[in-house]
C-alpha positions as CSV (number, residue, x, y, z in Angstrom):
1,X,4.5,-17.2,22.3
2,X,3.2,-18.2,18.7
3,X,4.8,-17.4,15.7
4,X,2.0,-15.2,14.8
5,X,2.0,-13.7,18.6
6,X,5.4,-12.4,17.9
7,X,4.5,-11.0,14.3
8,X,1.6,-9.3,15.7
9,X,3.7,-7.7,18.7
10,X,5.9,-6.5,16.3
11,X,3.5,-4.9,14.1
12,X,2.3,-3.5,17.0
13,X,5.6,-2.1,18.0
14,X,6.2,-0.5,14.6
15,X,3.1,1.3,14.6
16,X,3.6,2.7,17.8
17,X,7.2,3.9,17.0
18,X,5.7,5.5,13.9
19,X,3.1,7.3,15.2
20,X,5.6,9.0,17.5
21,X,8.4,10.0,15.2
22,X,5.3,11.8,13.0
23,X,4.4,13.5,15.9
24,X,7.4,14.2,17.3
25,X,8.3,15.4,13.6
26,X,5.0,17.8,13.3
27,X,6.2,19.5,16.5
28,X,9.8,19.9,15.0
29,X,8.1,22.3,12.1
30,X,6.5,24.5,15.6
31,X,9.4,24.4,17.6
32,X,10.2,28.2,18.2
33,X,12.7,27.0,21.4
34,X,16.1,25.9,20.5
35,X,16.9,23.4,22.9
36,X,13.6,21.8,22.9
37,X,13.8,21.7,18.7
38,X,17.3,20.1,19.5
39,X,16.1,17.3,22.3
40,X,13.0,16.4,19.9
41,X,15.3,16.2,16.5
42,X,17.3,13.7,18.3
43,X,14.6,11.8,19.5
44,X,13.1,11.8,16.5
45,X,16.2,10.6,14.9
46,X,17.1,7.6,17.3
47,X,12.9,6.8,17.2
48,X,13.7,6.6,13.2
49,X,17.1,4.1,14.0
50,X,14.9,1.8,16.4
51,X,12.1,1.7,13.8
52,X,14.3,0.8,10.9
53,X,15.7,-2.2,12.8
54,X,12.2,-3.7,14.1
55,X,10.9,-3.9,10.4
56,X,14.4,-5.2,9.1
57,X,13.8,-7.8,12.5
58,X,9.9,-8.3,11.1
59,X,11.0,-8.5,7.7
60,X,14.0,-11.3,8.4
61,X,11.7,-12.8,11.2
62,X,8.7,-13.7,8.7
63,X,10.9,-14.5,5.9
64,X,14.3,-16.4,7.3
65,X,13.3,-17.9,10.8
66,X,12.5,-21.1,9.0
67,X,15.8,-21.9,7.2
């Protein structure tokens, strides 16, 4: 896999992992059911975690591979 392959399949990734913790967190705000409002805050809080560390991954990838 190219350099750019693996820049792309992490962009890729990113937006996928965004798109669900927005939706997971515009169904947190219609939520009437407890447990179901508890199940989706933590998945939208470990969803947050993972997307946090595949930028910081892009971010060091594009910038720091090469030293």
């Amino acid at each position: 896999m190219s350099d750019s392959d693996t820049v792309k399949l992490l962009r890729e990734c990113i937006s996928g992992i965004q798109m669900a913790v927005f939706s997971v967190d515009e169904l947190l705000e219609k939520v009437t059911h407890k447990n179901l409002y508890e199940i989706l805050k933590k998945y939208s809080k470990n969803n947050s975690l993972i997307l946090i560390f595949l930028i910081s991954y892009k971010v060091y990838y594009v910038n720091f591979r090469n030293i």
